[in-house]
N, C-alpha and C positions, 0 to 999 in steps of 0.2 A: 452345756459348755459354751461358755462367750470368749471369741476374740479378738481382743481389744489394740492388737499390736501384730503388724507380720513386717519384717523389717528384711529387705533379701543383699544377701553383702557378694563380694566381687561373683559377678555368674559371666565363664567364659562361653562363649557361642562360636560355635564350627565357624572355621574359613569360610566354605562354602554359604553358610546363614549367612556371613556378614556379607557378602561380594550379594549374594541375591537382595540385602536388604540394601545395601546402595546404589545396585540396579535400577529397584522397584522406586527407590528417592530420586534418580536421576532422569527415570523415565514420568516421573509426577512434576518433576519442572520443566522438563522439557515442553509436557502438555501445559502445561501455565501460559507459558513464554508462547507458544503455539494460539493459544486462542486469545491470549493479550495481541501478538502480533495480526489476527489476523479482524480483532475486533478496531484495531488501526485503520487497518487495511480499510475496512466496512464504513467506518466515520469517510475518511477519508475519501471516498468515490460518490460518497453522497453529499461533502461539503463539494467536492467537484462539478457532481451534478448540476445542485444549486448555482456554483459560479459561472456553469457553459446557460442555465438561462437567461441570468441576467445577462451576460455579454451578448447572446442572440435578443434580447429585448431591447438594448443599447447599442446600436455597433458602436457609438465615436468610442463606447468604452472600450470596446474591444481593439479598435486604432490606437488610443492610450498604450494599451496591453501591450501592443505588437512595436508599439515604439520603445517604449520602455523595455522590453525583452531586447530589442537591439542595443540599446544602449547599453544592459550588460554585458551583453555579449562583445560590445564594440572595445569597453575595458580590458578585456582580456587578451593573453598575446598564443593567439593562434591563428589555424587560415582557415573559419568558416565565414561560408560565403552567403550575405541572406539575399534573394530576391524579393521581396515582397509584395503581393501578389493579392488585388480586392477578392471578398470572398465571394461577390457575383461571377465574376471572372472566371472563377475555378468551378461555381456551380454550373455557367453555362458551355464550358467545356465537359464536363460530367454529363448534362442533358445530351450532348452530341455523341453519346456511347452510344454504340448496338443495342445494348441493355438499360438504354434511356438511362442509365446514372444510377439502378436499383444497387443496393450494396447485399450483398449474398452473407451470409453467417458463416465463418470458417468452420 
């Protein structure tokens, strides 16, 4: 016996089937959007990476950076206040810690 044809016409499916099959569909996008978000995330902290060693290979770039960070900031109408502050400055305030400036892992 050969069958050459199986054709299936309206098949209703329990409530229940359908609520768990859009479940199981909304729980597979979610994981989508979850490791798309998180494979951002991943790029993201390593194009960062990259950009904190060139600015420590460069400071005047990082002077650039910090001027031009103020000057957006200067455009907008609120009341943050910058000091700006060389980073030797802040590192040999750091050395004068107790704990000589070590940074501890939260």
């Amino acid at each position: 016996m050969k069958v050459s044809l199986v054709e299936v016409k309206h098949v209703e499916l329990p409530e229940s089937m359908r609520r768990a099959m859009a479940r199981q569909a909304e729980a597979e996008r979610d994981r989508r959007a979850k490791v798309i978000h998180a494979k951002g995330e991943f790029e993201a902290a390593a194009t960062l990476g990259e950009a904190a060693e060139i600015l420590e290979a460069h400071p005047a770039a990082m002077h650039l950076r910090v001027l031009s960070t103020m000057t957006e900031i200067s455009t907008e109408r609120n009341s943050t206040l910058i000091f700006p502050l060389p980073m030797e400055l802040l590192r040999v305030l750091d050395s004068l810690r107790p704990d000589g400036g070590r940074v501890t892992p939260a």
